[in-house]
Phi, psi and omega in degrees: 000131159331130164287170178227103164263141174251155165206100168309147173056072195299314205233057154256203170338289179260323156329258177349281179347281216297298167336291189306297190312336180296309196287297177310317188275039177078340174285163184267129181248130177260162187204135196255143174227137195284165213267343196243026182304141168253006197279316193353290209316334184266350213265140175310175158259154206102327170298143176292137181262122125254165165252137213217160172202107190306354177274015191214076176313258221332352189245036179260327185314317200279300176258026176250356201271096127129012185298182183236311176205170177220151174274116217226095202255191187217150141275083187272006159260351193269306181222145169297179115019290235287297221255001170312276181346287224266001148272001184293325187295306205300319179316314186295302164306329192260310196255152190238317216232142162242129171236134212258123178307129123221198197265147173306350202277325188287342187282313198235056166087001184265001158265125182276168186285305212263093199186166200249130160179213199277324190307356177239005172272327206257336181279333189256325171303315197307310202273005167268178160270022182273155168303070208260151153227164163248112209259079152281081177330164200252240155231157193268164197269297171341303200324307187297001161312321185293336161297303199319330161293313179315314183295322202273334208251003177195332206109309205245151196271094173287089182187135187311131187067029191316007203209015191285116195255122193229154184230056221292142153281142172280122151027279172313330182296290194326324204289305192311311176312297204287323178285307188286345172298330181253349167214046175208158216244162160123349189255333150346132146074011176284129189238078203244130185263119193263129178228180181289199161245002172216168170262110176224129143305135203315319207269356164294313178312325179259353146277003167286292197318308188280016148307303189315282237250349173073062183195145177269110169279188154226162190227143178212108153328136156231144182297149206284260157024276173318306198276284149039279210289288177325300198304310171305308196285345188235021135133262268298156169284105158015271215272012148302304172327306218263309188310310177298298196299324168324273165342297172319299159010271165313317182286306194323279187331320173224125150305168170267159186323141177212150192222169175259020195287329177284304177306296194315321196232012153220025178057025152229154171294165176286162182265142178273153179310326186304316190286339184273344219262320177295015174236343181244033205292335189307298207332330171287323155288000000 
């Protein structure tokens, strides 16, 4: 019998992805959205629409009804914590396999548990009975979106740590990895640190975008402090801020960590950033 899957923060990034990869390996898919989501749109056609809000477990019931597993991303810029447990108990009744968006940070020690982010998501999983995989990701390929007003309105990229080396994913990868966790056996108890297939640096990516689009970009370091101050002003949380810059940091010095974990469980190579900017260029122009 077909699975039946959910997937929470439906319509991001990564939703959409995680969706379509569902629906090709045959399961039937849900997707949860807020009543005022403006995104519904990115979502296939074929997705179940429920409506939901992980800061509310209880309006979750309706679309935990009859799942088999879920892809279980967090908005943590959006919502705490606060209300993880008691939708997880709900996750637990209903579902036997989870598979949990977290982070490169958690891979390799730089998220403490107790603190709201993925290292306390993977820690409260960890103590069900449920059939948990662990996605830990790398940075999305998606991020660089955050150049695109810069590109399209001058060329040059204004933003900290231009030489910071990432091993970033696409997206899709990440869905594919996260789609075989849930409907294929082998994968339990799996902790997988999912990455791209190269080491580019931020101010690499953009020169690959203007490569895309056929334009000479530039790139200009701005001072840590500034972007900080900017980062606050346009919604990160403080210690958000500091964590990401922090990090950026650390990559000038070393790149970050990277795995085949994408080629090992879905038997293709992983897409290079070059391959994600080709599939999107209007976003640049």
């Amino acid at each position: 019998m077909p699975e039946t899957i959910l997937v929470t923060c439906a319509t991001g990034n990564v939703g959409p992805h995680a969706v379509a990869e569902l629906q090709k390996a045959g399961a039937t898919v849900r997707a949860l959205v807020l009543e005022d989501d403006p995104n519904i749109g990115r979502l296939p056609e074929g997705t179940e629409i429920h409506y939901g809000d992980l800061g509310d477990p209880d309006s979750l019931d309706a679309a935990l009804d009859g799942v088999d597993g879920v892809f279980w991303m967090w908005p943590f810029f959006a919502l705490d914590v606060t209300t993880a447990p008691a939708v997880l108990r709900k996750i637990e009744a209903h579902a036997s396999r989870i598979a949990v968006v977290s982070s490169v940070g958690v891979h390799i020690g730089l998220e403490p548990v107790d603190n709201n982010c993925h290292a306390y998501l993977e820690s409260i999983v960890e103590k069900t009975s449920l059939d948990w995989t662990f996605l830990r990701t790398t940075g999305f390929h998606a991020n660089a979106l955050g150049f695109a007003g810069q590109i399209r309105d001058g060329g040059v990229v204004h933003f900290p740590y231009g030489a910071a080396t990432r091993t970033s994913v696409h997206e899709g990868d990440l869905a594919a990895v996260g789609t075989a966790a849930l409907t294929q056996d082998g994968h339990a108890g799996q902790k997988y640190l999912v990455s791209g297939p190269e080491e580019l640096s931020q101010e690499g990516q953009v020169r690959v975008i203007g490569e895309v689009i056929g334009r000479e970009l530039g790139w200009q370091d701005i001072e840590h402090d500034d972007a900080r101050r900017a980062m606050v002003d346009t919604g990160w949380p403080p210690s958000y801020a500091d964590g990401a810059l922090d990090y950026f940091a650390m990559l000038t010095k070393e790149p970050e960590v990277g795995s085949t974990v994408v080629a090992d469980v879905t038997g293709r190579p992983a897409r290079t950033f070059r391959q994600w900017v080709q599939e999107r260029p209007d976003a640049f122009r």
